[in-house]
N, CA, C and O atoms as CSV, one atom per row, in Angstrom:
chain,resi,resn,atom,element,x,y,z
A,1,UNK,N,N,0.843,-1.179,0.000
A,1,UNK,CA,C,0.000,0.000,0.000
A,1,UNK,C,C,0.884,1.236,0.000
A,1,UNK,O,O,1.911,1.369,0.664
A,2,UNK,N,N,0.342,2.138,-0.844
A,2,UNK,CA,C,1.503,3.556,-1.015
A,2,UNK,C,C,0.547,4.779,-1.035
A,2,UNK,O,O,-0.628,4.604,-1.355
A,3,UNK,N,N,1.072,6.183,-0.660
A,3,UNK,CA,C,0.421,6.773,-0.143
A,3,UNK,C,C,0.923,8.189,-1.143
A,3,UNK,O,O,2.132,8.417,-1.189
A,4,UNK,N,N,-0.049,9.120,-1.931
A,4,UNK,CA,C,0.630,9.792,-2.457
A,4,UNK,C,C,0.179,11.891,-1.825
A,4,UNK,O,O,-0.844,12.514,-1.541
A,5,UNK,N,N,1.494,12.158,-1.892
A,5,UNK,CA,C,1.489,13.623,-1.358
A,5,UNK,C,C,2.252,14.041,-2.687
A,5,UNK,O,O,2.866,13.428,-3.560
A,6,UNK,N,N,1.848,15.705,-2.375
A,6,UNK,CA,C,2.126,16.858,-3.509
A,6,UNK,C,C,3.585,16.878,-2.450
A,6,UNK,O,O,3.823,16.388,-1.346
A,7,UNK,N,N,4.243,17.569,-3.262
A,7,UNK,CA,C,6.011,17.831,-2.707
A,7,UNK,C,C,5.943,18.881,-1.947
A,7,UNK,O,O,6.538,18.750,-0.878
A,8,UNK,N,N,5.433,19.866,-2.120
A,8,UNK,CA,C,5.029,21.141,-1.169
A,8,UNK,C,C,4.710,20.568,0.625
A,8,UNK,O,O,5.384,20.816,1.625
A,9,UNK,N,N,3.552,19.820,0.507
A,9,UNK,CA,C,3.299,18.907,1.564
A,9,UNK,C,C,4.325,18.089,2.439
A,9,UNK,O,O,4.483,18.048,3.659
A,10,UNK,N,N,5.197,17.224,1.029
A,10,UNK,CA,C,6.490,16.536,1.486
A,10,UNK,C,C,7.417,17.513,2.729
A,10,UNK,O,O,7.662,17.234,3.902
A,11,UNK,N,N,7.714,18.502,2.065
A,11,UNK,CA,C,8.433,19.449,2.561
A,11,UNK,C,C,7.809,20.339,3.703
A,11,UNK,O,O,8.583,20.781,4.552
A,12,UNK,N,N,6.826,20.554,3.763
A,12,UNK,CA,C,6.321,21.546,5.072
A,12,UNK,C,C,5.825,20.511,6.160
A,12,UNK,O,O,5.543,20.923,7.285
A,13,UNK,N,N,5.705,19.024,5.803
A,13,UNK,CA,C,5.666,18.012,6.761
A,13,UNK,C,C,6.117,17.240,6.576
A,13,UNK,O,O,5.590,16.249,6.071
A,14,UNK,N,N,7.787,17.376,7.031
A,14,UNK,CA,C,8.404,16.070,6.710
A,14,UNK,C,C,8.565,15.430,7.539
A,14,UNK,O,O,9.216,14.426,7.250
A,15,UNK,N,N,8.100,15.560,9.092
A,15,UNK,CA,C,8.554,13.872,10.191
A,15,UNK,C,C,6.815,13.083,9.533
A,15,UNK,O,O,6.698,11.859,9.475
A,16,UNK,N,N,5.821,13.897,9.172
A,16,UNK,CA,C,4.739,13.424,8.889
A,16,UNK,C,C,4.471,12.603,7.622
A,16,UNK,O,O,3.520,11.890,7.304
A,17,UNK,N,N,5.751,12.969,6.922
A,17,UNK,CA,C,6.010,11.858,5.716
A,17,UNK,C,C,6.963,10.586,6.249
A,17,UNK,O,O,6.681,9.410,6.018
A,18,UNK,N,N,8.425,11.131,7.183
A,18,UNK,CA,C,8.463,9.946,7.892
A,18,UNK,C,C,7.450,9.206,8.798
A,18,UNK,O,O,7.955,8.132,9.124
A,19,UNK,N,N,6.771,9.292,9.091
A,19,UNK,CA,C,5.454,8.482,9.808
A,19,UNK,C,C,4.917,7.950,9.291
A,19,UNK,O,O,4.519,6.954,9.895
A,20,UNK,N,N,4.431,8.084,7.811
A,20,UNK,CA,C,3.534,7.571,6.862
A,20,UNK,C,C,4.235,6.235,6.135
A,20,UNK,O,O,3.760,5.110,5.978
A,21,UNK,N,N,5.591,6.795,5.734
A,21,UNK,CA,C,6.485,6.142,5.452
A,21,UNK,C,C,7.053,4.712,6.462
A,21,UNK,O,O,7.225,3.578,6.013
A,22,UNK,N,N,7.263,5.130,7.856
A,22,UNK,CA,C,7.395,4.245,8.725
A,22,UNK,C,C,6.059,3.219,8.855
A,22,UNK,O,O,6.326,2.059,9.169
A,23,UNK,N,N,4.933,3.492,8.681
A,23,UNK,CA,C,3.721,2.916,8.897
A,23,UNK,C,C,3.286,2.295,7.628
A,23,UNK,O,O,2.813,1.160,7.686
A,24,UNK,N,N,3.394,2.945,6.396
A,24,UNK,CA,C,2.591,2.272,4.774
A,24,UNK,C,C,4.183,1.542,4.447
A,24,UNK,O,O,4.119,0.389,4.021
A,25,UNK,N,N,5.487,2.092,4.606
A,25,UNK,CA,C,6.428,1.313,3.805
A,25,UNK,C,C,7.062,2.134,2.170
A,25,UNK,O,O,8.143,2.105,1.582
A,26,UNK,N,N,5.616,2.866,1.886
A,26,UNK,CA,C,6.107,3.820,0.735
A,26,UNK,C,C,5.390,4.882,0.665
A,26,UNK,O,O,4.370,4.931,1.353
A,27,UNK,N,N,5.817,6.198,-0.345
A,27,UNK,CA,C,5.394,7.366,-0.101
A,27,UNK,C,C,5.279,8.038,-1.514
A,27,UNK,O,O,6.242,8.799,-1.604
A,28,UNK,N,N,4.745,8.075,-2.319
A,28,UNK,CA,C,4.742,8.456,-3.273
A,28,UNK,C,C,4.694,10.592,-3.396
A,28,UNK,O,O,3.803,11.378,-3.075
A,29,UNK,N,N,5.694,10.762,-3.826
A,29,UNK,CA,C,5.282,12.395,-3.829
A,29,UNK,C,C,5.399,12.815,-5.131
A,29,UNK,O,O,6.311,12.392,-5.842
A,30,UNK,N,N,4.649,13.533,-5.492
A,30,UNK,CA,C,4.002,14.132,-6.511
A,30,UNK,C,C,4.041,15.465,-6.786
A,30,UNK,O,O,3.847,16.135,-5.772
A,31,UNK,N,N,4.199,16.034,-7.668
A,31,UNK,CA,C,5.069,17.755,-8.463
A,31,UNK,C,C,4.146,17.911,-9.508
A,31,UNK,O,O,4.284,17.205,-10.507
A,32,UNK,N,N,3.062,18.864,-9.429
A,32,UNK,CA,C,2.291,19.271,-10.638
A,32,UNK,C,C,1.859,18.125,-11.062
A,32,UNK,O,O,2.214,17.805,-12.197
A,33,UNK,N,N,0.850,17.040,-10.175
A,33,UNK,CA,C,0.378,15.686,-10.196
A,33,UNK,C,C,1.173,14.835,-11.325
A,33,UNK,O,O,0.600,14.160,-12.180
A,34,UNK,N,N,2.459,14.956,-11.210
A,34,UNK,CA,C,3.315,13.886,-11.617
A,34,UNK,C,C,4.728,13.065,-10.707
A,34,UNK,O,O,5.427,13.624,-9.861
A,35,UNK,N,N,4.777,12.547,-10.876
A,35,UNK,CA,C,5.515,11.326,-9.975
A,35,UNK,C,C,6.957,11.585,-10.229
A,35,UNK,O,O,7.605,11.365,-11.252
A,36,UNK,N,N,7.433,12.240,-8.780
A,36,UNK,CA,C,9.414,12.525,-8.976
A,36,UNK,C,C,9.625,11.855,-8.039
A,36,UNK,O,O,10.834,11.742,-7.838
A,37,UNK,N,N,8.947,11.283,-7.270
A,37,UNK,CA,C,10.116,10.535,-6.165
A,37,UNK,C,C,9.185,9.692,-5.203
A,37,UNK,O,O,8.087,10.123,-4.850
A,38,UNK,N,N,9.716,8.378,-4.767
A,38,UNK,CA,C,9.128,7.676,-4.274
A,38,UNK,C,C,10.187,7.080,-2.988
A,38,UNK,O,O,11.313,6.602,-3.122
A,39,UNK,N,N,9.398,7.292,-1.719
A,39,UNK,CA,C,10.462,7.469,-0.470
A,39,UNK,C,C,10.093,6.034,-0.028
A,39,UNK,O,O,8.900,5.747,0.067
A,40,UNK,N,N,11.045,5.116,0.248
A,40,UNK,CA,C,10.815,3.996,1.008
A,40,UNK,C,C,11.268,3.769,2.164
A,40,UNK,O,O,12.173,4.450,2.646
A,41,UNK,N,N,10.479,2.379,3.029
A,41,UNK,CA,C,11.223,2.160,4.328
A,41,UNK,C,C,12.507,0.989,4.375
A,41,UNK,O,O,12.654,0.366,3.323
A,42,UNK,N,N,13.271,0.708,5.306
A,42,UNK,CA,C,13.933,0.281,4.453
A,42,UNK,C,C,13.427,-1.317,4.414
A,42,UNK,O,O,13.976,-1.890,3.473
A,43,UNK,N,N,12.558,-2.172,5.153
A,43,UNK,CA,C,11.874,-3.107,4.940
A,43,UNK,C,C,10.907,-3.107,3.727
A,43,UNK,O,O,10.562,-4.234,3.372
A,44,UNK,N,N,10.452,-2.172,3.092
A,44,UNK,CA,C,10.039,-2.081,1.847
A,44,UNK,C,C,10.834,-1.879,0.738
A,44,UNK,O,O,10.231,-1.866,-0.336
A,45,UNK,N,N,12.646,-1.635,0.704
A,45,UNK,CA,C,13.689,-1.112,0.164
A,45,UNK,C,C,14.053,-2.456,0.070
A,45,UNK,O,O,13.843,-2.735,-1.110
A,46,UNK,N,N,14.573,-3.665,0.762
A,46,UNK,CA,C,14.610,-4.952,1.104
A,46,UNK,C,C,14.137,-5.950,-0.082
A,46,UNK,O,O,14.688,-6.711,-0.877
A,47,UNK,N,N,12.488,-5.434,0.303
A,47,UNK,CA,C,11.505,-6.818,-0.543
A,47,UNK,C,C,11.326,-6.108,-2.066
A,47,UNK,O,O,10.466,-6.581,-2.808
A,48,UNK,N,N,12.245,-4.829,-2.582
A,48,UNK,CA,C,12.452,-4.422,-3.294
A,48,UNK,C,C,13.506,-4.855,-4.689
A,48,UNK,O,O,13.375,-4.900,-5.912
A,49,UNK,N,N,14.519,-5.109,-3.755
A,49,UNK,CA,C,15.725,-5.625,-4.135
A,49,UNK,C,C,16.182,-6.721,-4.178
A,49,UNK,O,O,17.242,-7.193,-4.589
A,50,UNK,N,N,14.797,-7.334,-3.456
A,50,UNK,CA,C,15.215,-9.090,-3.221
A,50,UNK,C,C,16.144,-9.504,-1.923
A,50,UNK,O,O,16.136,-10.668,-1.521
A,51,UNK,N,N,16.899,-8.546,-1.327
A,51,UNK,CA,C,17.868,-8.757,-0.307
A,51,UNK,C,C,17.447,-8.495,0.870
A,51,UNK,O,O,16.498,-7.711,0.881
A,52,UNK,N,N,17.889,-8.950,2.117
A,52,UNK,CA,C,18.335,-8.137,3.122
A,52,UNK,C,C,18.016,-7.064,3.341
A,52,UNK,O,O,18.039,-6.258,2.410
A,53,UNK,N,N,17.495,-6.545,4.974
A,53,UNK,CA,C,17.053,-5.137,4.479
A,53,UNK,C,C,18.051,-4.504,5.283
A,53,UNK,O,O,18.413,-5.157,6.261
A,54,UNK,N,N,18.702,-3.129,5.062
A,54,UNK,CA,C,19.758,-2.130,5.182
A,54,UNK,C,C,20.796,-2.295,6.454
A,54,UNK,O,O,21.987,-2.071,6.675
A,55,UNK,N,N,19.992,-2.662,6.954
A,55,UNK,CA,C,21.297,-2.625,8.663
A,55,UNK,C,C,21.597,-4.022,8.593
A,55,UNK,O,O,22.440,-4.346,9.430
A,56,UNK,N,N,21.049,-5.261,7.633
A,56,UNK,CA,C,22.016,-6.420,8.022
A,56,UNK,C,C,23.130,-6.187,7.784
A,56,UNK,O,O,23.424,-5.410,6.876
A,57,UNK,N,N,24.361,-7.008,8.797
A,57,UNK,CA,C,25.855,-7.073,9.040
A,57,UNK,C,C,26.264,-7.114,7.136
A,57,UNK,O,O,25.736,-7.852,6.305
A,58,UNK,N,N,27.002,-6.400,6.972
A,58,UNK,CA,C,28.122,-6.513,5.695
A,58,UNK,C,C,27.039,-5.868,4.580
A,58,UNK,O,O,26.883,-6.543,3.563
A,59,UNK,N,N,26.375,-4.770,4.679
A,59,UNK,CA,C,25.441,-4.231,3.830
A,59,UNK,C,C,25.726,-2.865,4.065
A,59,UNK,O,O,25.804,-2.326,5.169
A,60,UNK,N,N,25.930,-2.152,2.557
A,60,UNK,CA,C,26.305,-0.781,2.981
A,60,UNK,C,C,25.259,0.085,3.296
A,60,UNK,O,O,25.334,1.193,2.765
A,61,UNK,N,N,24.559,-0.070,3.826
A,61,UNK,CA,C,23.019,0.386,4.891
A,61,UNK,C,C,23.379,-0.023,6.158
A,61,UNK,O,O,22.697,0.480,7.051
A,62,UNK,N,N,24.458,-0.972,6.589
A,62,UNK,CA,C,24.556,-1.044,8.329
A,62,UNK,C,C,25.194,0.574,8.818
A,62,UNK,O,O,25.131,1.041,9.956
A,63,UNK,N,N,25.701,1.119,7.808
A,63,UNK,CA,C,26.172,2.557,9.198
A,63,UNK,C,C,25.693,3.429,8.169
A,63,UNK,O,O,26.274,4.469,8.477
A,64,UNK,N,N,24.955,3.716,7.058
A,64,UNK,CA,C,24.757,4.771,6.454
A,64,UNK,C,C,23.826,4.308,5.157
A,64,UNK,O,O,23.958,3.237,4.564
A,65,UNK,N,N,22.976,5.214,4.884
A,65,UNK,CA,C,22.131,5.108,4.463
A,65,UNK,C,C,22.571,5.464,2.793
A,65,UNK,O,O,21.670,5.228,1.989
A,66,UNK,N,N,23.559,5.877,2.355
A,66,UNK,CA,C,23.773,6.022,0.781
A,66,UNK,C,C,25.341,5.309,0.387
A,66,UNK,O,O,26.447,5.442,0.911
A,67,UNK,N,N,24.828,4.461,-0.846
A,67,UNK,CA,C,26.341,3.629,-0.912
A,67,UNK,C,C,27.327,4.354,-0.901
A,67,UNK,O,O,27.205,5.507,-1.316
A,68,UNK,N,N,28.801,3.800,-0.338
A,68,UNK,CA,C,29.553,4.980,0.137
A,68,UNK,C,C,30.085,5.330,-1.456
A,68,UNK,O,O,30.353,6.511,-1.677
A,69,UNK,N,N,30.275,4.167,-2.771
A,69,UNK,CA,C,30.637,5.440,-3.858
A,69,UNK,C,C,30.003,6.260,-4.492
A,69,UNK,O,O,30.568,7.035,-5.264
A,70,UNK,N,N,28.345,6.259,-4.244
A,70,UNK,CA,C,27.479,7.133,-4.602
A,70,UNK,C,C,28.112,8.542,-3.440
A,70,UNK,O,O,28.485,9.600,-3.948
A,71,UNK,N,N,28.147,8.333,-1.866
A,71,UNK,CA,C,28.543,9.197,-1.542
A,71,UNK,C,C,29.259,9.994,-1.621
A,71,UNK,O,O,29.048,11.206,-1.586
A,72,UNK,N,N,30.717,9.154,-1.802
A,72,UNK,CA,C,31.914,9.935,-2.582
A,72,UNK,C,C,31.534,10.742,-3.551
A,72,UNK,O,O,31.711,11.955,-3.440
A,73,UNK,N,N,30.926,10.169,-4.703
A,73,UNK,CA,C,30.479,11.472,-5.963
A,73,UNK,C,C,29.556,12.543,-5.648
A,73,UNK,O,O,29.150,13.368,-6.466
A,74,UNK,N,N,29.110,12.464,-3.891
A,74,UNK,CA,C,27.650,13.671,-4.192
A,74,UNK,C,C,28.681,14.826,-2.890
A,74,UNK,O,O,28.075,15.653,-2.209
A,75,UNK,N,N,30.010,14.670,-2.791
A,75,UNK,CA,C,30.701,15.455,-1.639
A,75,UNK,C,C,30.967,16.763,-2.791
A,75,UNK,O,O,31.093,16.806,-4.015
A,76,UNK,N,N,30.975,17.787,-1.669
A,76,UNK,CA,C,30.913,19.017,-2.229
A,76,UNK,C,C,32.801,19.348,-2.714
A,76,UNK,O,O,33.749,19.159,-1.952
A,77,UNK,N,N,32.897,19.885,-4.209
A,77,UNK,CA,C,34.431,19.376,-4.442
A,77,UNK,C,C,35.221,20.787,-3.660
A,77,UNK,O,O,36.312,20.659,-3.106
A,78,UNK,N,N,34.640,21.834,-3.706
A,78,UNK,CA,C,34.830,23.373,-3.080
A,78,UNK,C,C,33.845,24.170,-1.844
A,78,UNK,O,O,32.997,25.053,-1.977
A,79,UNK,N,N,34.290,23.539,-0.747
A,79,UNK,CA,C,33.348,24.441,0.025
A,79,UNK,C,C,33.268,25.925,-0.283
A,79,UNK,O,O,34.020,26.637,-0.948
A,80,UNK,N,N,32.023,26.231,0.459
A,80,UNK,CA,C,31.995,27.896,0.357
A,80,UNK,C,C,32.524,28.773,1.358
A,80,UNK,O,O,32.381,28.536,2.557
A,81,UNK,N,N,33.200,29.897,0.865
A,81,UNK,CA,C,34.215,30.290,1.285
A,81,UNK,C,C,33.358,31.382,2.654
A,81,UNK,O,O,33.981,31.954,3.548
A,82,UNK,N,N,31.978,31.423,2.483
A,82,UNK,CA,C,31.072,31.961,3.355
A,82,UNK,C,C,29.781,32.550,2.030
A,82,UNK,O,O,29.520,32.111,0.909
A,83,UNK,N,N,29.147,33.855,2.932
A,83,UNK,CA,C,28.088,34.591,2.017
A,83,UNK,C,C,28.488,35.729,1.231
A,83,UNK,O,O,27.868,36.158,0.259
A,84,UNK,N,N,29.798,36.300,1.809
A,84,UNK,CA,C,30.541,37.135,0.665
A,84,UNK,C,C,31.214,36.690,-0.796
A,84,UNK,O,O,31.597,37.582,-1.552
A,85,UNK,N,N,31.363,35.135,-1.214
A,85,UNK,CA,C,31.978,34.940,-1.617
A,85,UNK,C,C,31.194,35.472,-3.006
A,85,UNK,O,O,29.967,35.526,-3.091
A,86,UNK,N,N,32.096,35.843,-4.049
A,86,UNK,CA,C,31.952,36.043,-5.297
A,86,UNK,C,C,31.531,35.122,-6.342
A,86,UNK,O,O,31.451,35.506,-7.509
């Protein structure tokens, strides 16, 4: 069972999308009634993939939630130098 919200919604209630999410398993959110993103739990992420769900031992979901070489590519390559910066 999946549950669908406008993204506006997503965003001005988001422990209330984690709740929905924790309780249905999926979350469908929706942008100008079209479909950008679909939030799962990770027992619904699991029976997704066929595997294991995220915190079993030797799964890169036991200490963090994004594979670490996806992570590597989403690190910022230049921090900002503050709000003056040019």
């Amino acid at each position: 069972m999946s549950k669908h919200i406008s993204a506006s919604d997503a965003k001005n209630n988001f422990g209330g999308l984690l709740d929905d999410v924790a309780t249905l398993g999926r979350v469908d959110i929706l942008k100008h009634g079209r479909l950008v993103a679909v939030v799962l739990s990770p027992q619904a992420l699991a029976a997704a993939i066929g595997g294991a769900p995220p915190e079993a031992p030797g799964r890169w979901g036991e200490r963090h939630m994004i594979a670490p070489e996806r992570a590597a590519a989403a690190r910022i390559v230049r921090p900002s130098m503050g709000f003056d910066e040019d």
